[in-house]
Structure formats: structure tokens, C-alpha cells
C-alpha positions as CSV (number, residue, x, y, z in Angstrom):
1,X,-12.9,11.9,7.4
2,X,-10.7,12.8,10.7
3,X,-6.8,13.4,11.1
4,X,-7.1,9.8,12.5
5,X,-8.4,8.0,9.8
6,X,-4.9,9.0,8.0
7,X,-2.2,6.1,8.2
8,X,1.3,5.6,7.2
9,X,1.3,1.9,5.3
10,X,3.5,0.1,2.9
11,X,3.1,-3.7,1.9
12,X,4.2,-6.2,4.1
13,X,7.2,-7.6,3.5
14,X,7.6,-10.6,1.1
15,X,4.6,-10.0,-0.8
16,X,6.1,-7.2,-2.9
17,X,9.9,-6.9,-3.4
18,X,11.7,-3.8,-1.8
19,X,11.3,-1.1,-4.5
20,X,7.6,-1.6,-4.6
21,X,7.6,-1.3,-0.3
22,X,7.2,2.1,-0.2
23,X,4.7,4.1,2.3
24,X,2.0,5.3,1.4
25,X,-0.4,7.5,3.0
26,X,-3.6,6.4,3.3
27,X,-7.1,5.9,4.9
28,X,-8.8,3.1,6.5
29,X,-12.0,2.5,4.1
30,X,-14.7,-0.3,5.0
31,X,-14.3,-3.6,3.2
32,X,-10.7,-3.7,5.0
33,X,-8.4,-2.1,2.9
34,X,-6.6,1.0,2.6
35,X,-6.3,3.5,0.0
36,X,-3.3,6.1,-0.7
37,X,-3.8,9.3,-1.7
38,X,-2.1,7.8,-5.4
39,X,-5.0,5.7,-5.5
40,X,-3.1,2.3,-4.3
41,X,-5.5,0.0,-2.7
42,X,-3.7,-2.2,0.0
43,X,-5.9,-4.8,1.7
44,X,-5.7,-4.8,5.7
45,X,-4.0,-8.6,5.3
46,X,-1.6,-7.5,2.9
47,X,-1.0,-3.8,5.2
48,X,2.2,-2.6,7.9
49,X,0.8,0.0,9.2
50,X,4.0,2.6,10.7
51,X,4.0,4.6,13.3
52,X,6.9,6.1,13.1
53,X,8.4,8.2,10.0
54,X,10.2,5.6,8.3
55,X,11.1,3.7,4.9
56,X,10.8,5.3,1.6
57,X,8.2,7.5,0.9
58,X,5.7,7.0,-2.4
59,X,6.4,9.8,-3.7
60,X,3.3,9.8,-5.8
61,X,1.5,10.3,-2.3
62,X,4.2,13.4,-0.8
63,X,3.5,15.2,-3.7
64,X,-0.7,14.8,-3.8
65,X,-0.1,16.3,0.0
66,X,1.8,18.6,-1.3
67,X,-0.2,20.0,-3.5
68,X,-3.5,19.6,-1.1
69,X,-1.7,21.5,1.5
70,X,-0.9,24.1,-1.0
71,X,-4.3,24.7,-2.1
72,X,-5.4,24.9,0.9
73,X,-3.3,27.3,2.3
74,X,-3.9,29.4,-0.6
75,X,-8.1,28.9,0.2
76,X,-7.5,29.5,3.8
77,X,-5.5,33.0,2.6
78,X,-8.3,34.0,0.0
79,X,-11.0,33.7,2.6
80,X,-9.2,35.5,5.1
81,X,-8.5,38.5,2.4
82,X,-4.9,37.9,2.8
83,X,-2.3,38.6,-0.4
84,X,0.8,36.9,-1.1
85,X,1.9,40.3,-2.4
């Protein structure tokens, strides 16, 4: 999976009231439908894709990044014999 794969997508509006629009990040999976890093599944009919930082972020989502790009800095550290001594 590429960098590109990786959307910014909340429900459109009117088929989910405001507190449940929130944006998720996701990728684009075949069958035509999206699915978060919280394990949301939004169909590509049902989808607003953003392309700009904006709306209210799932926050179930920012903190799975979070802690991906945590572990992974920590990997990328350990390989390269690095300490955060």
C-alpha cells in the first residue's frame, strides 16, 4: 500500500448527523469502499473525500497514527543502533 492510497474522508452530509461526520483516515479497498484506520467501513457512495485539513478529526484514527508513527520511529531508531538515552 502507497502514501496515495491514504485519504482523508468523512460521511457525506445528510446521511449521518454532524457528530458522527467526522474524518477519518483511510484507504481505498476494492469493492468501493473505504476503510479508517478505526476500522470504519465507508462505501465510495456514502464517501467526501477532503483534500484539505478540515472538519473534526476521528480521533480514534489520530491516535492509531499516533501510535504507528511512534512505533515506527522507535523501529527505525533500533535498527539504526540509535538510543533515546
Amino acid at each position: 500500500m502507497e502514501i496515495e492510497d491514504v485519504v482523508r474522508v468523512r460521511v457525506r452530509a445528510g446521511l449521518a448527523g454532524e457528530a458522527r461526520r467526522v474524518v477519518h483516515v483511510a484507504f481505498w479497498q476494492e469493492g468501493a469502499v473505504f476503510r479508517a484506520l478505526c476500522e470504519v467501513v465507508i462505501r465510495e457512495q456514502d464517501g467526501e473525500i477532503l483534500g484539505t485539513v478540515a472538519g473534526m478529526p476521528c480521533m480514534t484514527c489520530a491516535r492509531v497514527l499516533s501510535l504507528r508513527a511512534r512505533i515506527g520511529g522507535e523501529a527505525a531508531e533500533l535498527a539504526a543502533g540509535l538510543s533515546r538515552e
